[in-house]
C-alpha positions as CSV (number, residue, x, y, z in Angstrom):
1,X,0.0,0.0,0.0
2,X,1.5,3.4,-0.9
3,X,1.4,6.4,1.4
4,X,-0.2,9.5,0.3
5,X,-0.1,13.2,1.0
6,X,-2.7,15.2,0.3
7,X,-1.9,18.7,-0.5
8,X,-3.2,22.0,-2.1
9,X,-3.6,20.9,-5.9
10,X,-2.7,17.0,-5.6
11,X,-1.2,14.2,-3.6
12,X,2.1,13.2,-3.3
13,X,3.2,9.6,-2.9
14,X,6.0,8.8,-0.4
15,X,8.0,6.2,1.4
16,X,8.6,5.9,5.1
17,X,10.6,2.3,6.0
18,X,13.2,1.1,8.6
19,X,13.9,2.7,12.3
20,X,11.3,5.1,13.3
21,X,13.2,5.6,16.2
22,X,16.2,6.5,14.8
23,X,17.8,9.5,12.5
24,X,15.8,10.3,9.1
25,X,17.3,10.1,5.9
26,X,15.2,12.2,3.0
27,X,16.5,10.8,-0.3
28,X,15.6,12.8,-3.2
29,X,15.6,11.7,-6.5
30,X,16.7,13.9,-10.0
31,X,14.6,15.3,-12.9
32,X,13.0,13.0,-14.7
33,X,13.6,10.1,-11.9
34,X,11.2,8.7,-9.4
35,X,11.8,7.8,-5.8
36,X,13.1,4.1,-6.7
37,X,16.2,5.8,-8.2
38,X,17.4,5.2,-4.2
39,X,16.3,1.4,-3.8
40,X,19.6,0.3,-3.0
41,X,20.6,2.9,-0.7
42,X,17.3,3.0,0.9
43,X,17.7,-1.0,1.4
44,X,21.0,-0.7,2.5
45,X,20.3,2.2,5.1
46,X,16.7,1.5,6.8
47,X,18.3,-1.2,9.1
48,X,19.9,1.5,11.4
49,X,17.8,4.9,10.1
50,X,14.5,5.9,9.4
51,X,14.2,6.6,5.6
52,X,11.7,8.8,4.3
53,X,11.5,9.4,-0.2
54,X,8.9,10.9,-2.4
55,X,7.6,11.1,-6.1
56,X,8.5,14.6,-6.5
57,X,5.2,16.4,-8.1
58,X,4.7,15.8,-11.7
59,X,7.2,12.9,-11.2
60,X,6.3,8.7,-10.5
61,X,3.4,8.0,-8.9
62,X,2.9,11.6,-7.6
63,X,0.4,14.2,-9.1
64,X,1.5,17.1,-11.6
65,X,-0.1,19.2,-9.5
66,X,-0.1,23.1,-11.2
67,X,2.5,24.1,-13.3
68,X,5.2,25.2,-13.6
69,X,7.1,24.6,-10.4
70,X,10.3,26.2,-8.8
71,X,13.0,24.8,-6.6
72,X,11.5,26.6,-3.5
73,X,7.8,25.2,-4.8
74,X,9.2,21.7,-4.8
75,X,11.0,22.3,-1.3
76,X,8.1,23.0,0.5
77,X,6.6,19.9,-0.9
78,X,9.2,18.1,1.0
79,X,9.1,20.1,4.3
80,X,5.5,19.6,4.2
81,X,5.9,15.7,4.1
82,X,8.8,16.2,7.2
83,X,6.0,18.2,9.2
84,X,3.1,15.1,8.4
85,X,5.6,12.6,9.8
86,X,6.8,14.5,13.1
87,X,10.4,14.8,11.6
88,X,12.0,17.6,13.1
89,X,15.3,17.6,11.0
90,X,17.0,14.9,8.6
91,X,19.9,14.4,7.0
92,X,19.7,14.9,3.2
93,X,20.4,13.1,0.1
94,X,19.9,14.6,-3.0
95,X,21.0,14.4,-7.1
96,X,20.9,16.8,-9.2
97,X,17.2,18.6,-9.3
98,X,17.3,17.0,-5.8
99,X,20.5,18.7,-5.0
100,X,18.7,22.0,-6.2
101,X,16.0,21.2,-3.4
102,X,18.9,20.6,-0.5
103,X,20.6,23.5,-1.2
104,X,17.5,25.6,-1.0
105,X,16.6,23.7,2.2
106,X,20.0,24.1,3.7
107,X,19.8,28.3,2.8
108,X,16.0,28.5,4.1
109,X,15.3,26.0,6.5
110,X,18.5,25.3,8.1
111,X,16.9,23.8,11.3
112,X,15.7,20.7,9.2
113,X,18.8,19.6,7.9
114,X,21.6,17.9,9.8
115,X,24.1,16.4,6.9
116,X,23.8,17.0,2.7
117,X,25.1,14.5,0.2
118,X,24.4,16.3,-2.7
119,X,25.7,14.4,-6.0
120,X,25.5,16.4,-9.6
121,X,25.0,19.9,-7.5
122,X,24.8,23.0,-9.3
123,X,23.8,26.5,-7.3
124,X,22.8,28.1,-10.9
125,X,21.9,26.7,-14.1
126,X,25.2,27.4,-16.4
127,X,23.2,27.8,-20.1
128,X,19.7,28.5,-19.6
129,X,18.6,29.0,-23.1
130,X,20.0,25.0,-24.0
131,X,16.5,24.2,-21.6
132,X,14.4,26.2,-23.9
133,X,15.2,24.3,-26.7
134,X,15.2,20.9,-24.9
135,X,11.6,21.6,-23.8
136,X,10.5,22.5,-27.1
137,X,12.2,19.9,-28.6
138,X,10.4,17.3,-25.6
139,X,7.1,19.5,-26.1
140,X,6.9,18.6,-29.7
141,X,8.6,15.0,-30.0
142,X,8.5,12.9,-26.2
143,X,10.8,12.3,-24.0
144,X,12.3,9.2,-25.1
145,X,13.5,11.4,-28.4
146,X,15.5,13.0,-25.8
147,X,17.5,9.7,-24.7
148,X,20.5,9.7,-26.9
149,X,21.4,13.2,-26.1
150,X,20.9,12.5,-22.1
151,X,22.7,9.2,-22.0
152,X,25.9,11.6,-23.4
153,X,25.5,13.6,-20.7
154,X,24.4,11.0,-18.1
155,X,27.1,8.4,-18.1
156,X,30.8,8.4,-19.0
157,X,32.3,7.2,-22.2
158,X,31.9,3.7,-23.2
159,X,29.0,2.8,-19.9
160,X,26.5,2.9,-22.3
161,X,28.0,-0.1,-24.4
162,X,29.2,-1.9,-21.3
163,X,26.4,-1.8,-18.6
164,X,22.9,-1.8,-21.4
165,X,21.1,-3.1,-18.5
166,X,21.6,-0.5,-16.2
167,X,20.9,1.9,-19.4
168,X,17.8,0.3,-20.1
169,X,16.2,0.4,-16.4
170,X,17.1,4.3,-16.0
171,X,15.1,5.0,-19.5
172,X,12.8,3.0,-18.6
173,X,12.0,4.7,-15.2
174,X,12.1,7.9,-16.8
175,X,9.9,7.6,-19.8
176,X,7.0,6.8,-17.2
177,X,7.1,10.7,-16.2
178,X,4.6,12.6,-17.3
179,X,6.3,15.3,-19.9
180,X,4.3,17.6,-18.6
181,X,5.7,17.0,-15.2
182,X,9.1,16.8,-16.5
183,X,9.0,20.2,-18.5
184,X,7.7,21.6,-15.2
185,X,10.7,20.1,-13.1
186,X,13.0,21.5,-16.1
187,X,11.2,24.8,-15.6
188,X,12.4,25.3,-12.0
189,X,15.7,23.7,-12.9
190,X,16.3,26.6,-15.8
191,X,15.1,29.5,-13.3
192,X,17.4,28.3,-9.9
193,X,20.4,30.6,-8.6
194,X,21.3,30.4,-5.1
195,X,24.3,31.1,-5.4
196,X,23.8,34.9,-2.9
197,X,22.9,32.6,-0.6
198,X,25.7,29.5,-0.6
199,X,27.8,31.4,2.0
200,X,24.8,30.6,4.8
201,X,24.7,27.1,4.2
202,X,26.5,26.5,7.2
203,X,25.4,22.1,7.1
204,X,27.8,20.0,7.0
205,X,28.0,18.9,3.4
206,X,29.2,16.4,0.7
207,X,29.4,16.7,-2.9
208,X,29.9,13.7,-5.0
209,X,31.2,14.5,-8.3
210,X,31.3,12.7,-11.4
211,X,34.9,13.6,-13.0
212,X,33.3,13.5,-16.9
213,X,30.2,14.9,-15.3
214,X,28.3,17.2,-18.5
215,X,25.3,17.6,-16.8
216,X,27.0,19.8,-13.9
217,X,30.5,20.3,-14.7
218,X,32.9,19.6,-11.6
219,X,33.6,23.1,-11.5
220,X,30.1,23.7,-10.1
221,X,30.2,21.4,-7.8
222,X,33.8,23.5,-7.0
223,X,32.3,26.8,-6.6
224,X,30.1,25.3,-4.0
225,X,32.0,23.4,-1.8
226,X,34.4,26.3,-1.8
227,X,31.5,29.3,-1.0
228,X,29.6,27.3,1.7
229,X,31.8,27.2,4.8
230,X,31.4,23.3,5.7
231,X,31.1,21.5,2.4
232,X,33.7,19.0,1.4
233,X,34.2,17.8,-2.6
234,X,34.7,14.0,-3.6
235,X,35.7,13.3,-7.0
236,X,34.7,10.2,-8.5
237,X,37.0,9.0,-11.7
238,X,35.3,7.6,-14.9
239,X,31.7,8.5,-14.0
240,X,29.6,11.5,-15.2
241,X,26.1,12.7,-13.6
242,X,24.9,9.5,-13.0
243,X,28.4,8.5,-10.9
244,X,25.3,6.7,-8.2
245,X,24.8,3.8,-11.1
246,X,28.5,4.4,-12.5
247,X,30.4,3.8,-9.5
248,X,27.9,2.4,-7.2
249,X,30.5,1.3,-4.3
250,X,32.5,4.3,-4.3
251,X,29.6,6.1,-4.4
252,X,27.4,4.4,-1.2
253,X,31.0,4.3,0.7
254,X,30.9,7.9,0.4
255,X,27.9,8.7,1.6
256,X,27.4,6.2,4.7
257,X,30.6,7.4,5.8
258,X,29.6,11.0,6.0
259,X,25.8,10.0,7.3
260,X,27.5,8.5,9.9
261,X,30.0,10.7,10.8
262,X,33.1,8.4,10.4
263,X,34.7,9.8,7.3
């Protein structure tokens, strides 16, 4: 049975597994993703925390809601869900679009965030006019005309011809979003700068980076951990955006060792 929350507009479909006694782990998924994208993290984690995910609106099994959205729209989404459950603070896990939302978390609701892994982070959208053209283009022709030209930007070179499974279940998961939910998403991605407000992110935070990353060149992920005053920058060699499915030990290693404090 899933759990739903209603809210103004629409409902939004969550998870809430493992240690209800324990810390809370939000895990928020990218554009175009749904809340699965953190399956093996979530099954690896909910033995000693509480996790807690969502179908982002417009994304999974999650209404569309109104459109068009914006970071801070999407946010409150997720601090409405935190309120619903009794969850004071979390820790926050986030890629990409989901990075978006825990930077704007950790700037405007600092009390409900304890730790940030944000992988494929960018503060500010570097060429905003290459969205216009990709939601025309996705207005006019689907998503899955889109695939080729994401899978370049997703993956490092070669992945595609090695791992075709892993491929294959990442399109598949993300040709089940509603485009109008996904040019929504891409609207808020386009229109995000925080980057006047990086410096009072004081969280302790991680950023996972992709070393081929297209999507959000290294050097945004850079610019952050070198603005906000307690974020540290891991590199990960041979992966682009999608570094969580590229190097997926690496990757988890990271992250439970900063959760948990021991790295």
């Amino acid at each position: 049975m899933k759990n739903i929350l209603p809210l103004h507009g629409g409902n939004l479909v969550y998870k809430s597994v493992g240690k209800d006694d324990a810390d809370t782990i939000f895990f928020c998924h990218s554009l175009g993703a749904n809340q699965s994208l953190w399956d093996r993290q979530i099954e690896q984690l909910s033995h000693t925390y509480r996790i807690v995910s969502c179908d982002l609106r417009g994304h999974g099994e999650s209404d569309i809601f109104s459109t068009p959205y914006s970071i801070e729209m999407l946010a409150k989404d997720i601090l409405a869900l935190l309120d619903h459950l009794d969850i004071p603070s979390c820790h926050f896990v986030g890629l990409s679009l989901g990075s978006m939302i825990g930077l704007w978390l950790g700037a405007n609701a600092p009390d409900r965030v304890k730790r940030m892994v944000l992988a494929g982070a960018s503060a500010k959208v570097l060429n905003s006019g290459a969205f216009g053209k990709r939601i025309s283009h996705i207005k006019q022709h689907g998503l899955t005309s889109m695939f080729t030209e994401l899978d370049t930007r997703w993956y490092a070179d070669g992945f595609t011809t090695t791992h075709p499974l892993i491929v294959d279940a990442i399109r598949t998961m993300v040709a089940k979003t509603p485009i109008e939910g996904y040019v929504a998403a891409t609207m808020a991605v386009r229109d995000f700068d925080i980057t006047g407000q990086l410096p009072d992110i004081t969280a302790p935070m991680l950023l996972i980076t992709g070393a081929d990353d297209k999507a959000t060149p290294l050097s945004e992920a850079k610019f952050i951990s070198e603005t906000c005053p307690n974020a540290d920058l891991i590199t990960l060699e041979n992966a682009s955006h999608l570094a969580l499915v590229e190097k997926p030990k690496l990757f988890d290693d990271a992250l439970v060792s900063f959760i948990t404090g021991s790295g």
